[in-house]
C-alpha positions in Angstrom: -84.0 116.0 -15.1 -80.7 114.0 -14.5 -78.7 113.3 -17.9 -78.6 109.7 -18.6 -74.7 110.3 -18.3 -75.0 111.6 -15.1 -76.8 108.7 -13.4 -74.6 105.8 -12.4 -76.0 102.3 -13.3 -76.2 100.0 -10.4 -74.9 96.1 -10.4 -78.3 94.0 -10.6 -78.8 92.5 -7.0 -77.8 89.1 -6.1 -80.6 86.7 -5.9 -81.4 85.5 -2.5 -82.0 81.6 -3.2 -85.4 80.9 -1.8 -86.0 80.0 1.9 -88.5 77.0 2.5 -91.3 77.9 5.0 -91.1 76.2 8.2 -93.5 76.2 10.6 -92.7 74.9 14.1 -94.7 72.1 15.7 -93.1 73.1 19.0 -91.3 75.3 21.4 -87.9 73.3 20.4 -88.3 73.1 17.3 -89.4 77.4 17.4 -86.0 77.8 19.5 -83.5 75.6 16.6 -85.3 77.7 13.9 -84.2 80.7 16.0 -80.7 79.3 17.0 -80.3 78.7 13.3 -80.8 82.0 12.6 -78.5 83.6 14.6 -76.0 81.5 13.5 -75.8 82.2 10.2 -74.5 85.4 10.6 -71.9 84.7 13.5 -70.7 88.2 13.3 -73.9 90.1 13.7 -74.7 91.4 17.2 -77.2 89.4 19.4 -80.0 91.6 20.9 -80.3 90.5 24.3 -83.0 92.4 26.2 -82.6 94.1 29.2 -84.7 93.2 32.8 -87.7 95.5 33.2 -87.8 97.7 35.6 -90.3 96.3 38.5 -93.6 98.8 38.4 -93.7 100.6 42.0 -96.2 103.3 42.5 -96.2 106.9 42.9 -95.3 108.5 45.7 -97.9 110.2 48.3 -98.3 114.0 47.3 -96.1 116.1 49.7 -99.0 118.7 49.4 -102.8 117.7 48.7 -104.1 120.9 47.7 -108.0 119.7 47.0 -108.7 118.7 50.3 -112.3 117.1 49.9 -114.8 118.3 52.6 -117.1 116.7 54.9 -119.9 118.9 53.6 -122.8 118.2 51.6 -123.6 118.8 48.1 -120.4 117.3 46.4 -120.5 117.9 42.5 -121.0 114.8 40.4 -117.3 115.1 39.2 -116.1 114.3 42.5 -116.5 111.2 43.3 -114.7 110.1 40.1 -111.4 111.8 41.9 -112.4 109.9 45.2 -112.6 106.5 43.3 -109.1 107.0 41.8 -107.2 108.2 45.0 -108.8 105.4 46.3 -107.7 103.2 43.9 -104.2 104.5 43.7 -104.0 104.7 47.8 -105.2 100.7 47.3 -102.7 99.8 45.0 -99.6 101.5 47.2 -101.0 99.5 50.0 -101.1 96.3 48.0 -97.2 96.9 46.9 -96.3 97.5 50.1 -97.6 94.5 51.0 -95.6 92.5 48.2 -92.6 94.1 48.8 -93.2 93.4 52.6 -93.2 89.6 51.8 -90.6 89.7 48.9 -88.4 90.7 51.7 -89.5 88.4 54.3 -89.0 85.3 51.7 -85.9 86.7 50.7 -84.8 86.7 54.3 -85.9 83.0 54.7 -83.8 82.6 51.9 -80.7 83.8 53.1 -81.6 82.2 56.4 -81.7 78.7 54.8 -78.9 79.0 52.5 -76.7 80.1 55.3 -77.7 77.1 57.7 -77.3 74.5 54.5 -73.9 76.1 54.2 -72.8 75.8 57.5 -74.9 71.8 57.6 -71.9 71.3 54.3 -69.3 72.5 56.1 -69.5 70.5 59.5 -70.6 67.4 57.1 -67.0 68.3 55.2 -65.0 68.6 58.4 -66.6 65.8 59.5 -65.3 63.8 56.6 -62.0 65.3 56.3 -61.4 63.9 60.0 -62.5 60.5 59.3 -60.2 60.4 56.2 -57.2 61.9 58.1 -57.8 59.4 60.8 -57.8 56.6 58.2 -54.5 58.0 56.7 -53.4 58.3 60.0 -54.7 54.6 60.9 -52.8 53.8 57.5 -49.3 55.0 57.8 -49.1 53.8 61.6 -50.0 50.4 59.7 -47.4 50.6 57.3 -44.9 51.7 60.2 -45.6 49.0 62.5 -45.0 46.8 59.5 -41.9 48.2 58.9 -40.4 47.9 62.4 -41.4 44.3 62.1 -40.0 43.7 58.9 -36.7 45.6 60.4 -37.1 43.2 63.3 -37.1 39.8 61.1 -33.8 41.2 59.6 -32.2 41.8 62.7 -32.2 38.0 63.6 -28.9 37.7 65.2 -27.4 34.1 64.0 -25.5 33.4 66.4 -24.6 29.7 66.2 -24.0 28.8 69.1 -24.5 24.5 69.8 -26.7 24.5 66.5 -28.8 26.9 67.9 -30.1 29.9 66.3 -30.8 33.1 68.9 -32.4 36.4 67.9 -31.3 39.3 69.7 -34.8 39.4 71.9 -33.6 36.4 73.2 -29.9 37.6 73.5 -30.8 40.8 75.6 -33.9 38.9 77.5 -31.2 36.0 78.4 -28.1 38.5 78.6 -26.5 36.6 76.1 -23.1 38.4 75.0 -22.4 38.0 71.6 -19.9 39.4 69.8 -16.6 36.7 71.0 
């Protein structure tokens, strides 16, 4: 036995204060309790699971070495081992034949996605064309409306009787002004 010098005392525990019991009504309500949870303890590493690993059967035997006869007079124990090749040969076949389809959906996938991708792009230059032709449409607008504008200033006042002639009228009528 330890001398009672020898033993250190321990500090008494804190006291946990005393959780109320919540059931959840719900899957929400099961996924805030959780939520809550985690976040009490910010710090604390989240376990996030990994993806399991997709079951695919054994492989086919390289080698069978009980070959099962044609002959007569098979012991009792032997068609136990037939039934479970069989089974296992059954079950290879049926994974094929899911893996077979995975892949054919997945291509029909890819297919679609690629033709919706190429549909958003033509729909996109489409639009970008009938924007830049609008801008386009626009600034020839705003030019014509400047040449304009540039022609209203470039009334030539030339008062000549009372009359007031723009320089249209001074180079259509070959009207020298200037004296």
């Amino acid at each position: 036995m330890a001398s009672p010098a020898a033993t250190s005392v321990r500090p008494p525990r804190p006291k946990k204060e005393p959780q109320t019991l919540v059931i959840p009504k719900n899957a929400a309500e099961e996924q805030k309790l959780k939520l809550e949870r985690l976040m009490k303890n910010p710090d604390k590493a989240v376990p996030i699971p990994e993806k399991m690993n997709e079951w695919a059967p054994r492989p086919p035997p390289e080698f069978v070495r009980d070959v099962m006869g044609s002959s007569a007079g098979a012991g009792s124990g032997e068609f136990h081992v037939y039934r479970h090749l069989r089974r296992r040969e059954y079950q290879r076949q049926d994974y094929m034949d899911a893996m077979a389809e995975k892949q054919k959906l997945d291509a029909e996938f890819q297919k679609r996605l690629e033709k919706n991708k190429i549909a958003a792009e033509e729909q996109t230059a489409k639009r970008r064309k009938k924007r830049q032709k609008l801008k386009e449409k626009k600034l020839l607008a705003k030019k014509m409306k400047l040449e304009q504008k540039k022609q209203k200033e470039a009334v030539f006042r030339h008062t000549r009787r009372g009359h007031q002639i723009s320089i249209q009228m001074v180079v259509n009528h070959h009207v020298v002004a200037g004296n």
